[in-house]
C-alpha positions as CSV (number, residue, x, y, z in Angstrom):
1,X,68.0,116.4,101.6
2,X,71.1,114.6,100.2
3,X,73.4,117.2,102.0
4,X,71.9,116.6,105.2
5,X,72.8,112.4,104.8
6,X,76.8,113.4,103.3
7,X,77.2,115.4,106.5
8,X,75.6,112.8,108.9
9,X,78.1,110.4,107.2
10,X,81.1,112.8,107.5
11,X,80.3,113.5,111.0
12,X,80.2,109.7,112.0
13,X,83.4,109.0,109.8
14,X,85.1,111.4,111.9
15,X,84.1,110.8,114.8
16,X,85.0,107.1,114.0
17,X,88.4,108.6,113.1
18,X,88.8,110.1,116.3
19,X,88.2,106.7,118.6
20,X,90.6,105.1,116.2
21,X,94.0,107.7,117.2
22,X,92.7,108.1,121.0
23,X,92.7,104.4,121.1
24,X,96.1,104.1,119.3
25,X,97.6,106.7,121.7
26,X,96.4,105.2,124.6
27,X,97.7,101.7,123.5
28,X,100.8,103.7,122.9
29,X,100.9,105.6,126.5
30,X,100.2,102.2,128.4
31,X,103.3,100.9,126.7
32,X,105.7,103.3,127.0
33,X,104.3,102.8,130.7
34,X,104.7,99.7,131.2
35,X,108.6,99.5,129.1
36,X,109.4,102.4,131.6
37,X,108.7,100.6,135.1
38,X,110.6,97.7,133.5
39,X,113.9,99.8,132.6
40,X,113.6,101.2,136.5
41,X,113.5,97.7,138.2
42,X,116.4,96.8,135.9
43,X,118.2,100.0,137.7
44,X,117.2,98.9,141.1
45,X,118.2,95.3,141.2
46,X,120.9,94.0,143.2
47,X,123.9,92.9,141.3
48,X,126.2,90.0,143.0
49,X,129.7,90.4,142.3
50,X,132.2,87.3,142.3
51,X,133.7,86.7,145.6
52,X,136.8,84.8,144.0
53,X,135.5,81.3,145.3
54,X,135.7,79.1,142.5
55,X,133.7,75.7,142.6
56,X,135.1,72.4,142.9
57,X,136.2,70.5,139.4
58,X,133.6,68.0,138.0
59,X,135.0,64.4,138.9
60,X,135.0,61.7,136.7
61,X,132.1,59.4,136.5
62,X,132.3,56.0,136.4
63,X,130.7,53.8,133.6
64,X,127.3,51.8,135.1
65,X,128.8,48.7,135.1
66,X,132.0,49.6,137.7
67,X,132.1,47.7,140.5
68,X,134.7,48.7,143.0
69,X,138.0,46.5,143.8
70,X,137.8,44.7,146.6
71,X,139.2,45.8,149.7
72,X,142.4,44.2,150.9
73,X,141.8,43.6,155.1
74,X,145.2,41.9,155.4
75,X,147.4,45.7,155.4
């Protein structure tokens, strides 16, 4: 009788075993899946190349207090 229980017990361990690496190798496959389609939309994206323009200098900013000169109307 104690055979029979040692072998239940093996045969659930095992099978227990077994869930554990198809599990694992399924959380493996989805994410070499998932790294793959992200390496081929990489590939397929459009690259913009400079076109030479360059963008205007920053100009200087004036401190909050500035108030303009007046403007002369006599010239």
């Amino acid at each position: 009788m104690e055979n029979t229980q040692k072998k239940k017990s093996r045969v659930s361990e095992f099978v227990i075993v077994i869930l554990v690496i198809l599990c694992a190798f399924l959380v493996i496959a989805d994410m070499t899946t998932n790294v793959i389609a992200d390496l081929d939309t990489q590939r397929n994206q459009v690259v913009i190349e400079s076109t030479g323009v360059s963008t205007p200098k920053a100009r200087p900013t004036y401190p909050p207090n500035y108030t303009p000169p007046p403007v002369n109307e006599a010239n």
